[in-house]
LUMMAR-730259 format. One record per atom (N, C-alpha, C, O, CB): x, y, z; atom name. Coordinates in steps of 0.05 Angstrom, whole numbers, plus 32768, in hexadecimal, padded with zeros to 4 digits. Each point is the difference from the previous one (the first is absolute). Last residue first. Glycine has a CB too. Layout:
N
{node {X, Y, Z}, 'CA'};
...
END
This chain:
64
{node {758C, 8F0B, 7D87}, 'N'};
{node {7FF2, 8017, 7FFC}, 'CA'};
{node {8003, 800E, 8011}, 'C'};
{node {7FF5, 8016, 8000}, 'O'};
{node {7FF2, 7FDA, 7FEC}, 'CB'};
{node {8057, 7FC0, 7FE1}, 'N'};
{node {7FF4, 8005, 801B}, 'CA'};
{node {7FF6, 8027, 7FFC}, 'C'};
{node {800C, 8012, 7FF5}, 'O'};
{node {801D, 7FBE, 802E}, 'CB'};
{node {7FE3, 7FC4, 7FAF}, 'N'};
{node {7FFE, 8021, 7FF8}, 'CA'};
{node {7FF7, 8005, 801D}, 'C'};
{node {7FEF, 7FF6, 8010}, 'O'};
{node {8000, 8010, 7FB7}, 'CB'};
{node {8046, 7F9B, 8034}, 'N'};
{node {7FE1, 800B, 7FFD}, 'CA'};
{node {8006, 8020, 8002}, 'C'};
{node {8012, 800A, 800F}, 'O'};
{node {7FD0, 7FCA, 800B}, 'CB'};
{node {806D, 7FE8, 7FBD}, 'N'};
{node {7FFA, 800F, 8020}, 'CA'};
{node {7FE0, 8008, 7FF5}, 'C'};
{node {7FF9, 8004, 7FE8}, 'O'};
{node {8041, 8017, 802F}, 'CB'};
{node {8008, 7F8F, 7FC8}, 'N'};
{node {7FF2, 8018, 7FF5}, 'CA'};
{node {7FF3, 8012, 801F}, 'C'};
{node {7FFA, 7FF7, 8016}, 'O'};
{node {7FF6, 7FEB, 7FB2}, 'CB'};
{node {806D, 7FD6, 803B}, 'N'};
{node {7FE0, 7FFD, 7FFC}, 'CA'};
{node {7FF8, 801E, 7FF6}, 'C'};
{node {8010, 8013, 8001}, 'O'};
{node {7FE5, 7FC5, 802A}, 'CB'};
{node {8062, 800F, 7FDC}, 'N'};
{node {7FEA, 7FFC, 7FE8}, 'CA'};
{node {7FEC, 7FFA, 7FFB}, 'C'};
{node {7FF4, 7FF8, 7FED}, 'O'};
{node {8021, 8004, 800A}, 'CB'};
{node {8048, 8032, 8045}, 'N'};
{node {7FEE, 7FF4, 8004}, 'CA'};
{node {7FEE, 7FF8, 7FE6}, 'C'};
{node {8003, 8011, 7FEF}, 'O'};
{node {8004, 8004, 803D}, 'CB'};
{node {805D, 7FFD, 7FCE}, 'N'};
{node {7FF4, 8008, 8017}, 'CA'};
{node {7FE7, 7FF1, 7FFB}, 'C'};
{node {8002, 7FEA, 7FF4}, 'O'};
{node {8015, 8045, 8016}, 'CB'};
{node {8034, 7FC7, 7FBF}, 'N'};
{node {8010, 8003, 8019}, 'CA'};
{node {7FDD, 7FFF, 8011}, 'C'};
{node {7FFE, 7FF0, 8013}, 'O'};
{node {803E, 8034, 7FDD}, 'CB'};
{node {7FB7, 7FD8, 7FB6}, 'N'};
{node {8006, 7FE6, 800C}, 'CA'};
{node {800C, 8003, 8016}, 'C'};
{node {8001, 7FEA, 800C}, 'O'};
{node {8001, 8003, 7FD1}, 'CB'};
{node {7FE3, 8065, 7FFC}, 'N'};
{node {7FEB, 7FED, 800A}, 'CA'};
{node {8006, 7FE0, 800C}, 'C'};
{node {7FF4, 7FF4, 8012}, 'O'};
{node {7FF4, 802A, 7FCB}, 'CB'};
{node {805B, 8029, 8009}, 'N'};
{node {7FF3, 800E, 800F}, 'CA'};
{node {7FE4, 7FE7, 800B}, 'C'};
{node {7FFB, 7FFB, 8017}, 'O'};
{node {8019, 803A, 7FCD}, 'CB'};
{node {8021, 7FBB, 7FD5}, 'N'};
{node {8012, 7FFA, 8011}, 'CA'};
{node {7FE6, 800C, 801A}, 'C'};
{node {7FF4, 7FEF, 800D}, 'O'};
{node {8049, 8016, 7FD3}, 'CB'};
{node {7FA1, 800B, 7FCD}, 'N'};
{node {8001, 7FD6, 8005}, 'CA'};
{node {8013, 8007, 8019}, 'C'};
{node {7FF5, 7FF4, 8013}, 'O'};
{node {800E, 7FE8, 7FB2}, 'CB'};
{node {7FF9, 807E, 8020}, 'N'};
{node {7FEE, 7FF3, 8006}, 'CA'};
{node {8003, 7FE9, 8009}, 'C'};
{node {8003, 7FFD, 8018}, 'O'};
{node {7FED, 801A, 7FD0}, 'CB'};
{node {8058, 8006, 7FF1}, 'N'};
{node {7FFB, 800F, 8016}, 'CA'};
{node {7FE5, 7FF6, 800A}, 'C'};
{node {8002, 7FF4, 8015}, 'O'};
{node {8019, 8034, 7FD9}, 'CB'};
{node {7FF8, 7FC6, 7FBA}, 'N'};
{node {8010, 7FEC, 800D}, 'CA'};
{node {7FFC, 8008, 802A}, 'C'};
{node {7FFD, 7FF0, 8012}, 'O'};
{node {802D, 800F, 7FB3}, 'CB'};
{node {7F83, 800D, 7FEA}, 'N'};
{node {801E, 8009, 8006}, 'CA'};
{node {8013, 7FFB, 801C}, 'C'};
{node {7FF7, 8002, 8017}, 'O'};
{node {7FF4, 8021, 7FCB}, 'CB'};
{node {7FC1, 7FA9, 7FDF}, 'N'};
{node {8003, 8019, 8019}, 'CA'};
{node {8018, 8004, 7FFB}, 'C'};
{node {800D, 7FF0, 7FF3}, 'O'};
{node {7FD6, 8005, 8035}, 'CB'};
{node {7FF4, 7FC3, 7FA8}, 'N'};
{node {7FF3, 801D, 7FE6}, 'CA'};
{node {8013, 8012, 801F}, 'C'};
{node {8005, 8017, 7FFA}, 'O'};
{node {7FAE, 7FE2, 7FDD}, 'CB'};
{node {8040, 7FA6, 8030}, 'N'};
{node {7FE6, 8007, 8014}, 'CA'};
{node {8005, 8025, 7FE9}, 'C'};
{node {7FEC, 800E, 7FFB}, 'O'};
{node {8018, 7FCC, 8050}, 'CB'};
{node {8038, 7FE1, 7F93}, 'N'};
{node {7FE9, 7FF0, 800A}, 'CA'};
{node {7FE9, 801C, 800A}, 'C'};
{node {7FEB, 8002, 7FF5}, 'O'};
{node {8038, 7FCB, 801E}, 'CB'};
{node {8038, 8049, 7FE1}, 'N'};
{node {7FF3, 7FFA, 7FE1}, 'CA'};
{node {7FE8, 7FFA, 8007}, 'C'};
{node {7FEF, 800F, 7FF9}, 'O'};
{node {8035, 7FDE, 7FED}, 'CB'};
{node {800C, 802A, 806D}, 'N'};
{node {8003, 8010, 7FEF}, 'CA'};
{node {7FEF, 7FFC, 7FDC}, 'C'};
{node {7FF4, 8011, 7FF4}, 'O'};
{node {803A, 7FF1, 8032}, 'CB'};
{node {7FE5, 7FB5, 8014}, 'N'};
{node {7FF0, 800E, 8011}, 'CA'};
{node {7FF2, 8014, 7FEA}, 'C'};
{node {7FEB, 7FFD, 7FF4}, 'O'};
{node {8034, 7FFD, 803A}, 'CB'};
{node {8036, 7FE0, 7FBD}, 'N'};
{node {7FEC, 7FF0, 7FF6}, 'CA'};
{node {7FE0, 800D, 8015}, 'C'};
{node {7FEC, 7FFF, 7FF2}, 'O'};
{node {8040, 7FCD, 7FFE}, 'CB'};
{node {802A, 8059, 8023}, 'N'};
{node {7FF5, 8007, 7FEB}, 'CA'};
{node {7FED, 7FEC, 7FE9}, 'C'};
{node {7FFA, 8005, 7FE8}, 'O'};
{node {802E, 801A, 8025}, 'CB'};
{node {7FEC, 7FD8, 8050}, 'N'};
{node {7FF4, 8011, 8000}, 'CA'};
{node {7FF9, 8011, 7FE0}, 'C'};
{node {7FEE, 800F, 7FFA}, 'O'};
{node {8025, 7FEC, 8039}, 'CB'};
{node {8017, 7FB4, 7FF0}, 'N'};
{node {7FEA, 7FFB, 8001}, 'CA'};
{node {7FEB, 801D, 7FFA}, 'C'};
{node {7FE8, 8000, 7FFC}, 'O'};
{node {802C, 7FD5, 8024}, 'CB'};
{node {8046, 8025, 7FD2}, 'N'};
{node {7FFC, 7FF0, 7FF2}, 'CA'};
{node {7FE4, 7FFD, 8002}, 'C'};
{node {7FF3, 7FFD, 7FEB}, 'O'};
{node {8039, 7FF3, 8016}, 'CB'};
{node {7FFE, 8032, 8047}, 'N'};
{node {8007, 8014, 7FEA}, 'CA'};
{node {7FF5, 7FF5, 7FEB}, 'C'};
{node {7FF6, 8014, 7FF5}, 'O'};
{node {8032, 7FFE, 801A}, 'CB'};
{node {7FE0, 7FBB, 8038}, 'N'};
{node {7FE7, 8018, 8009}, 'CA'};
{node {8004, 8011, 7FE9}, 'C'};
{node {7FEE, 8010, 7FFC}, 'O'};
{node {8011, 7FF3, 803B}, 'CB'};
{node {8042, 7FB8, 7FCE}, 'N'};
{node {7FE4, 7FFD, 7FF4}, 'CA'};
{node {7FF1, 8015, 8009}, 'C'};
{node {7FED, 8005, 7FF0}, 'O'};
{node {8013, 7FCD, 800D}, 'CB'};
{node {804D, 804A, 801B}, 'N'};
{node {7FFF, 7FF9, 7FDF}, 'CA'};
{node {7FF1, 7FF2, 7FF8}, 'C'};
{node {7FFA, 8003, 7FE8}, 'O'};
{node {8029, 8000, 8013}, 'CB'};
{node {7FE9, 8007, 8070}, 'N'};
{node {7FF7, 8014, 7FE7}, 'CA'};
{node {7FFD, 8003, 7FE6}, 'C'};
{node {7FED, 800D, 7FF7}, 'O'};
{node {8020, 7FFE, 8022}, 'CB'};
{node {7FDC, 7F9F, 8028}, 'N'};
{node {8010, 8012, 7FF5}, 'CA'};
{node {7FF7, 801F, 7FE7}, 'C'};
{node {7FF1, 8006, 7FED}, 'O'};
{node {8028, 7FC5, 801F}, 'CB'};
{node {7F93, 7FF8, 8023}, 'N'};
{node {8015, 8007, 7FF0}, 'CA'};
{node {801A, 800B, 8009}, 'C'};
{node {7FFD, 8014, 800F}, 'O'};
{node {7FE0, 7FF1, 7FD8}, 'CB'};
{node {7FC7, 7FF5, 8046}, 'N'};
{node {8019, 7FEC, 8006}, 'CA'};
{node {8019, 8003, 7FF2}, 'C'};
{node {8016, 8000, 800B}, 'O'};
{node {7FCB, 7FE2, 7FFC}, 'CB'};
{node {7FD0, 805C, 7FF0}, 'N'};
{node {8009, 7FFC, 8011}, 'CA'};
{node {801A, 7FF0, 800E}, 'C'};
{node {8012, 8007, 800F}, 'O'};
{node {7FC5, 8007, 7FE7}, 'CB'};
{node {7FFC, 7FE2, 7FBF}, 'N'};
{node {800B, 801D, 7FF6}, 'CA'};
{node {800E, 800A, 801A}, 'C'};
{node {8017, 800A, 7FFE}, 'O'};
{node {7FC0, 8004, 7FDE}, 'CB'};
{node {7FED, 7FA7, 8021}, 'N'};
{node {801B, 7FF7, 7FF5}, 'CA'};
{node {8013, 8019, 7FFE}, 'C'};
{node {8018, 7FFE, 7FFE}, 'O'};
{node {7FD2, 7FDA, 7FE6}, 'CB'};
{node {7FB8, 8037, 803D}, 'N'};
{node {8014, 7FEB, 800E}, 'CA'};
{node {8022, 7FF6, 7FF0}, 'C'};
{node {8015, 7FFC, 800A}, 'O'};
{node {7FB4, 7FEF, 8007}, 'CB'};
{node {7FF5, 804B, 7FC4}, 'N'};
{node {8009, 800C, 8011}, 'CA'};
{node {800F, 7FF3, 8013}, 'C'};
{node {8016, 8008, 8007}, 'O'};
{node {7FCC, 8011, 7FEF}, 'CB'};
{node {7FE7, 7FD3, 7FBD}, 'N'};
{node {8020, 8002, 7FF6}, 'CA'};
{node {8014, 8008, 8023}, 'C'};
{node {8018, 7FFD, 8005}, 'O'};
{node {7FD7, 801E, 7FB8}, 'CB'};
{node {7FA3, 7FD3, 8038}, 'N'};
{node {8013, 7FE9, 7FF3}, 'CA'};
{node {8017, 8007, 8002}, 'C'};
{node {800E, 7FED, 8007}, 'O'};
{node {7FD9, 8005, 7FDB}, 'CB'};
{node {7FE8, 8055, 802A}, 'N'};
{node {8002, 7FEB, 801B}, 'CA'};
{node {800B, 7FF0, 7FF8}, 'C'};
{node {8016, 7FFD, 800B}, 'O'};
{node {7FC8, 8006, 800B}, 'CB'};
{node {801A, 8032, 7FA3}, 'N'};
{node {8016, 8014, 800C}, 'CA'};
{node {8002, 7FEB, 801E}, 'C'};
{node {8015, 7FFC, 800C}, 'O'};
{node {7FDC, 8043, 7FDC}, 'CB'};
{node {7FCC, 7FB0, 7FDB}, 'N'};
{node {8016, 7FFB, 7FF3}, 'CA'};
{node {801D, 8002, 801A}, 'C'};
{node {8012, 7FF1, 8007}, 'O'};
{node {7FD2, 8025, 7FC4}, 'CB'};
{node {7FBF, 8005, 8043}, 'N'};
{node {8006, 7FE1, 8002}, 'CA'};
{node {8015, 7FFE, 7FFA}, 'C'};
{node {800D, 7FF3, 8010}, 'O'};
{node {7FCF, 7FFC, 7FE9}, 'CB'};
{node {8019, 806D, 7FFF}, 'N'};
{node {7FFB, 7FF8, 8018}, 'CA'};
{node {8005, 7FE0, 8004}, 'C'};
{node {8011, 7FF8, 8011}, 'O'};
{node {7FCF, 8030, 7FF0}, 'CB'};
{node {8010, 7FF4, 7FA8}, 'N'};
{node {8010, 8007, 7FFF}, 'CA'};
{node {8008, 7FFC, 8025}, 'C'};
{node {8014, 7FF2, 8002}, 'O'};
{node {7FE0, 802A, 7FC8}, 'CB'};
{node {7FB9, 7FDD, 8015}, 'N'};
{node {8011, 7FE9, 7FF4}, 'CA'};
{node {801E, 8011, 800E}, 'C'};
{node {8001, 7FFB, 8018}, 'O'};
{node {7FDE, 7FF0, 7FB0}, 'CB'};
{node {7FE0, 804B, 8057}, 'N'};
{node {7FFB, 7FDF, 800E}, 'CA'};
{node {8014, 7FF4, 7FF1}, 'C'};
{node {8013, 7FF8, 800E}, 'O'};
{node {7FB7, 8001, 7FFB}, 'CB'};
{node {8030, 8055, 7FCA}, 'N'};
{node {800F, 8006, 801E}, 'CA'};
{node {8007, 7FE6, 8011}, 'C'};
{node {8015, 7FF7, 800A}, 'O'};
{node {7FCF, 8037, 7FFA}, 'CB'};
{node {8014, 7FC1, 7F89}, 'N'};
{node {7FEA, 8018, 8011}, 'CA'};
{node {801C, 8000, 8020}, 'C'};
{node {8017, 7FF8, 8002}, 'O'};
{node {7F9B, 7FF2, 7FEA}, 'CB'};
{node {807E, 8001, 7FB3}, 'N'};
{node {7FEF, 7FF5, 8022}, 'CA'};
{node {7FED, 8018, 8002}, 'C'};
{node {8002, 8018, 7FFA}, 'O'};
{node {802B, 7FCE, 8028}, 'CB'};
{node {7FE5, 8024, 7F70}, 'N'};
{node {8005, 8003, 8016}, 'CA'};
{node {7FF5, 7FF7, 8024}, 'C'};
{node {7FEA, 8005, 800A}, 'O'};
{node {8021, 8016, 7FCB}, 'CB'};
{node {8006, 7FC9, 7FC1}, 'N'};
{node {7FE9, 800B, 800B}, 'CA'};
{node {8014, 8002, 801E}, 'C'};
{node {8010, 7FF0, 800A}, 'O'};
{node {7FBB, 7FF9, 7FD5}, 'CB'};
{node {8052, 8034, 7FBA}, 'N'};
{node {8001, 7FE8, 8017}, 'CA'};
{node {7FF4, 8008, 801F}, 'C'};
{node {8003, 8015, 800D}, 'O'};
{node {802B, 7FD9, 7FD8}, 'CB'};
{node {7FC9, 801D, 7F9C}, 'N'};
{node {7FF8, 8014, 801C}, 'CA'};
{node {8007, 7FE9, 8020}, 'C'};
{node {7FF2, 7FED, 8006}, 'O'};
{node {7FD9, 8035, 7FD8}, 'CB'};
{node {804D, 7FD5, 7FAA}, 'N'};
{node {7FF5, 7FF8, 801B}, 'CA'};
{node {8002, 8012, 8019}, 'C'};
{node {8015, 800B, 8007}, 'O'};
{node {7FF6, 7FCC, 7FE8}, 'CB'};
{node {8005, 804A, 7FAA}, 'N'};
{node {800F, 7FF4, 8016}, 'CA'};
{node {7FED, 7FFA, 8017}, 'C'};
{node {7FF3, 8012, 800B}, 'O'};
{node {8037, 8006, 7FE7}, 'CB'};
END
């Protein structure tokens, strides 16, 4: 059986900017629709994608 390759963080990050504006605009029942196509696409759990498209997506610098 084929092995399916999995987004790196960056792919998965572009993905998630593309969808976020509309995810935003949506009714609820597309936001539901968008999330379990989210859900297949980027491999995350539903709690997550909600958590990241609500809030910020830029990447933060390590702080020492």
């Amino acid at each position: 059986m084929a092995e399916v390759d999995q987004m790196t963080l960056p792919e998965r990050l572009k993905y998630l900017r593309l969808l976020q504006p509309a995810y935003l605009q949506a009714p609820r029942a597309e936001r539901s629709r968008m999330l379990d196509e989210a859900e297949r696409v980027a491999r995350r759990h539903r709690k997550t994608l909600i958590r990241r498209l609500n809030g910020d997506l830029t990447r933060k610098r390590r702080s020492r």
